[in-house]
C-alpha positions in Angstrom: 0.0 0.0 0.0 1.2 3.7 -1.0 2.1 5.9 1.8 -0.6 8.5 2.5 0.4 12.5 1.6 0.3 13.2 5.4 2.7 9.9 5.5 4.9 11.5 3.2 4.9 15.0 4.5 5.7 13.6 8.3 8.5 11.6 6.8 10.1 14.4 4.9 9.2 16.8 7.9 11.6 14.6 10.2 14.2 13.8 7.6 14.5 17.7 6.9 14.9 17.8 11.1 17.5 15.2 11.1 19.8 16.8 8.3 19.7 20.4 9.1 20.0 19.0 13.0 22.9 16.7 12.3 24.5 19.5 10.1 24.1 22.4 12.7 24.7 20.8 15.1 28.0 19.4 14.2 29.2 22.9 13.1 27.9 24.6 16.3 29.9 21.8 18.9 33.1 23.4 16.4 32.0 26.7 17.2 31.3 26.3 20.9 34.5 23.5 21.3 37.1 26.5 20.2 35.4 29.5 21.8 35.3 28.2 25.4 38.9 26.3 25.0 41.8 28.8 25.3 44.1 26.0 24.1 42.2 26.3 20.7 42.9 30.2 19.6 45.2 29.7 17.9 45.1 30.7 14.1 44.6 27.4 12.8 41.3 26.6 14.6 40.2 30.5 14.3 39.8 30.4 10.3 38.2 26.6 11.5 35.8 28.7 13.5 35.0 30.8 10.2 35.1 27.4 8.4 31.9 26.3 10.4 30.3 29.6 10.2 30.2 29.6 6.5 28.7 26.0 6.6 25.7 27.1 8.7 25.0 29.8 6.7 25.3 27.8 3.5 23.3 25.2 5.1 20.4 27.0 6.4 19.8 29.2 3.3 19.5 26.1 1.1 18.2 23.3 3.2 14.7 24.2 4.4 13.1 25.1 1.2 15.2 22.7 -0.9 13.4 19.8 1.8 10.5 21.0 1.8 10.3 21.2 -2.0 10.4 16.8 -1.8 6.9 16.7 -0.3 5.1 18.2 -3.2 6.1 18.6 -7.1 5.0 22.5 -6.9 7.7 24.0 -4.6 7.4 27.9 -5.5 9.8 30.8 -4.3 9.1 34.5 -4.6 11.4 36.5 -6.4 13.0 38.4 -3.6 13.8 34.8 -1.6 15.3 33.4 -4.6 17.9 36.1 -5.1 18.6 36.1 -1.0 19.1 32.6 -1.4 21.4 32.9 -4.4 23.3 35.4 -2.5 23.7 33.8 1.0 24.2 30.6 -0.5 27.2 32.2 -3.4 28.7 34.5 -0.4 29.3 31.1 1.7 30.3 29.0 -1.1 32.8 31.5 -2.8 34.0 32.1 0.8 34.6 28.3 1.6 37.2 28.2 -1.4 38.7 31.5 -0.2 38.9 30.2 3.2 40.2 27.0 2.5 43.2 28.8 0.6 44.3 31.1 3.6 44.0 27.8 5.5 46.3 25.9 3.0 48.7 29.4 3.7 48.5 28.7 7.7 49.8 25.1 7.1 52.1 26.2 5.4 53.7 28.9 7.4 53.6 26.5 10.3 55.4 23.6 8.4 57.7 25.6 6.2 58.3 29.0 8.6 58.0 27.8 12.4 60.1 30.2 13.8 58.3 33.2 11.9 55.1 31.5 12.3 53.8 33.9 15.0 54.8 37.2 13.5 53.0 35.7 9.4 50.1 34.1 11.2 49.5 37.2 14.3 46.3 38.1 15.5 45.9 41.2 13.1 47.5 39.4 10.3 44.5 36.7 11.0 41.8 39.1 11.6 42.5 40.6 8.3 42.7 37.6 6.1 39.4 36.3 7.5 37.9 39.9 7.3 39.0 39.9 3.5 37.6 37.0 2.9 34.2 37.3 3.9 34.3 41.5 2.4 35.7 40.2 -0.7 33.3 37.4 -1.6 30.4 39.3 -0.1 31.1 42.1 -2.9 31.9 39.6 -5.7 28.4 38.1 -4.9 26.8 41.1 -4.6 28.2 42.0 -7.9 26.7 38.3 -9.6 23.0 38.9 -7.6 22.8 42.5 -9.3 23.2 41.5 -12.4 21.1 39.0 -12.4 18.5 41.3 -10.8 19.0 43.5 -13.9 17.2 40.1 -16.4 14.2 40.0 -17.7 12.4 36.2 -16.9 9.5 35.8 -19.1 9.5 32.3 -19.7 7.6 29.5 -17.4 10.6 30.4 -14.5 10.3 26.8 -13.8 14.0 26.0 -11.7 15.2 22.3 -12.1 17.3 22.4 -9.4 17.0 22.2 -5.4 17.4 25.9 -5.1 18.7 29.1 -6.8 21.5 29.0 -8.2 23.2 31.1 -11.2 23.4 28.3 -14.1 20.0 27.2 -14.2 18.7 30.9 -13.6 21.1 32.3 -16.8 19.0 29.7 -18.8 15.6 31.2 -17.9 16.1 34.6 -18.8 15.2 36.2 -22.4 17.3 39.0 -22.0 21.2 38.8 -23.0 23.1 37.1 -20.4 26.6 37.8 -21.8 27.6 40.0 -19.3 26.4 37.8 -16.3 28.3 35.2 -18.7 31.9 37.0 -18.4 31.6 37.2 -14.6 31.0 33.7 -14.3 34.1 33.3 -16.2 36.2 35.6 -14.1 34.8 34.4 -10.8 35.3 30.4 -11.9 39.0 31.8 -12.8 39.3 33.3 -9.9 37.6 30.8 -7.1 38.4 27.5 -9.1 42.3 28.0 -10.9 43.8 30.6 -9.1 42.7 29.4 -5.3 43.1 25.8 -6.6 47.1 26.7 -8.3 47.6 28.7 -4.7 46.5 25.5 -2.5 48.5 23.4 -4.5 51.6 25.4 -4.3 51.8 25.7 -0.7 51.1 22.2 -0.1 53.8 21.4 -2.7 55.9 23.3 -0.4 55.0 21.7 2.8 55.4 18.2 1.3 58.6 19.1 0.2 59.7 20.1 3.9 58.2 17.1 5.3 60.3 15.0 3.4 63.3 17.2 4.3 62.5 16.2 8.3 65.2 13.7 9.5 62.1 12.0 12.2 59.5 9.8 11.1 58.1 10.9 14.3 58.3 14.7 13.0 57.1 13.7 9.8 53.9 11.9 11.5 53.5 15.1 13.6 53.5 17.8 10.6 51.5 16.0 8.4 48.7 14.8 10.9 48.5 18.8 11.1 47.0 19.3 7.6 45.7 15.6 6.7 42.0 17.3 8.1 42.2 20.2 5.7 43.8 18.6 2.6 40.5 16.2 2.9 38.5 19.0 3.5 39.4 20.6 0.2 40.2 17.4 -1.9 36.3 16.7 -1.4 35.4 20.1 -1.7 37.1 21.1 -4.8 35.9 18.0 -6.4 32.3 18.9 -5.9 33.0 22.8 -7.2 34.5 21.6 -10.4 31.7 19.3 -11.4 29.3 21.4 -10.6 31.3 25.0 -12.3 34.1 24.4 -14.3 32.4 24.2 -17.1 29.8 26.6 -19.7 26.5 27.6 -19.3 25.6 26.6 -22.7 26.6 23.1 -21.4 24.6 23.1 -18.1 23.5 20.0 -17.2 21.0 19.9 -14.9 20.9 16.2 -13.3 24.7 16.7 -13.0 24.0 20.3 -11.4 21.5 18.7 -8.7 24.3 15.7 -8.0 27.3 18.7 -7.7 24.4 21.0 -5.3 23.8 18.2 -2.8 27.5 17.5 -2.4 28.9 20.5 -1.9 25.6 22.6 0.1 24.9 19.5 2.3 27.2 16.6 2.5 30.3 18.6 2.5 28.8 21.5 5.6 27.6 17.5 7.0 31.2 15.9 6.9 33.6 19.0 7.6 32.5 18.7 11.7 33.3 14.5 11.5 36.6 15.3 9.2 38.1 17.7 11.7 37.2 16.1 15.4 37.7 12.5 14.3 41.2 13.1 13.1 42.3 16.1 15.4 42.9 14.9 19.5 43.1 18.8 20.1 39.3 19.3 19.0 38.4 15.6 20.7 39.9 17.0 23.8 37.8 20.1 24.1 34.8 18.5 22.8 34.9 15.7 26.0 35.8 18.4 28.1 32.5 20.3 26.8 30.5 17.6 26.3 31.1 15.1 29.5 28.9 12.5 28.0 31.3 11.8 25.0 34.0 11.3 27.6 33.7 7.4 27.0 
């Protein structure tokens, strides 16, 4: 026997509970974990603390109406909540990438510079990369929802996608699109190869002085200090360039919905797991906060 529509809307009610809890949740005990530990502000976890804040917000401006959208086939979104949505949800995910670069840079001014690592990574010198990260992607996505304010949408404005979200929005409009076009290009540039060529650089450089170490033991030690966030941006990278690197003209919009789901929920989802389960420092504070996980 079919479930019932109430049967289905309960279900989908408490599975859209259980993610955003799970994915929250997870990103708040980060939050909470490094804020009451003074052993954790250090530079390191405070662009983590940013790390989790970008999640939430990425999270929550997605995940509620992309949930709700499963119980029923007509899922519609006013104008003015669609373009909040595409810019909360560009300004987190353009400031993920940024982030994880200046992370990649931390790494690597504690591996390659240890003895100049306080004066590089200083509490100014931290305040003001994470500063510039969140006012530089917060005007590049300003720049991206303006345009796209400026398009006409005559068509049936029918979205096949979980949410809003530049590519499939480009392909409703009747108006020309070539400007909103060249700033795709210039962000994906930007966000995708240039952060991408910076990451890998600096890890080139901290492998190479890894190997240089004479200890295995020192070895160990250095790279168990950026195994969480090489994961972090292996995964998320992944998910950015199938779902970007590519033209408008050859959106794909089953292979946009696969890319949208990785990158807005399971990555926000396993970022929390992929930093506490390999990091004793974050373990340590979360038993301390937590006394039932002391066991």
């Amino acid at each position: 026997m079919s479930p019932t529509v109430v049967d289905r809307e309960t279900v989908i009610h408490e599975l859209h509970l259980l993610l955003k809890g799970e994915v929250d949740q997870g990103n708040v005990l980060i939050i909470l974990a490094i804020t009451c530990n003074p052993g954790l502000h250090t530079p390191m976890y405070f662009f983590l603390f940013n790390l989790a804040t970008m999640d939430i917000i990425c999270t929550s401006s997605i995940m509620p109406k992309a949930l709700k959208g499963l119980v029923s086939k007509k899922n519609p979104i006013s104008y003015a909540g669609c373009m909040a949505q595409l810019y909360f949800l560009t300004w987190s995910a353009s400031s993920e990438l940024l982030l994880l670069t200046v992370m990649a840079y931390d790494r690597y001014a504690a591996i390659c510079h240890p003895l100049h690592y306080s004066t590089m990574m200083s509490t100014a010198s931290c305040s003001v990369l994470a500063a510039g990260v969140w006012a530089l992607c917060a005007f590049n996505t300003a720049i991206h929802t303006g345009l796209m304010t400026r398009l006409n949408f005559c068509g049936p404005n029918v979205i096949t996608h979980f949410f809003c979200e530049v590519p499939p929005l480009l392909l409703l409009s009747c108006s020309s699109t070539y400007v909103n076009s060249v700033m795709i290009v210039l962000a994906d540039a930007f966000y995708g190869v240039l952060n991408f060529l910076m990451t890998v650089v600096s890890y080139g450089f901290i492998i190479s002085s890894i190997l240089k170490m004479r200890t295995s033991e020192g070895k160990q030690k250095a790279f168990s200090t950026c195994s969480s966030h090489l994961t972090v941006v292996c995964m998320y990278y992944t998910a950015v360039f199938y779902a970007y690197i590519s033209p408008v003209s050859s959106y794909n919009a089953e292979k946009s919905k696969l890319a949208g789901v990785l990158y807005t929920m399971l990555s926000p989802t396993l970022n929390p797991l992929i930093y506490t389960l390999r990091n004793k420092e974050v373990k340590a504070a979360l038993r301390k906060f937590l006394p039932f996980l002391r066991n």
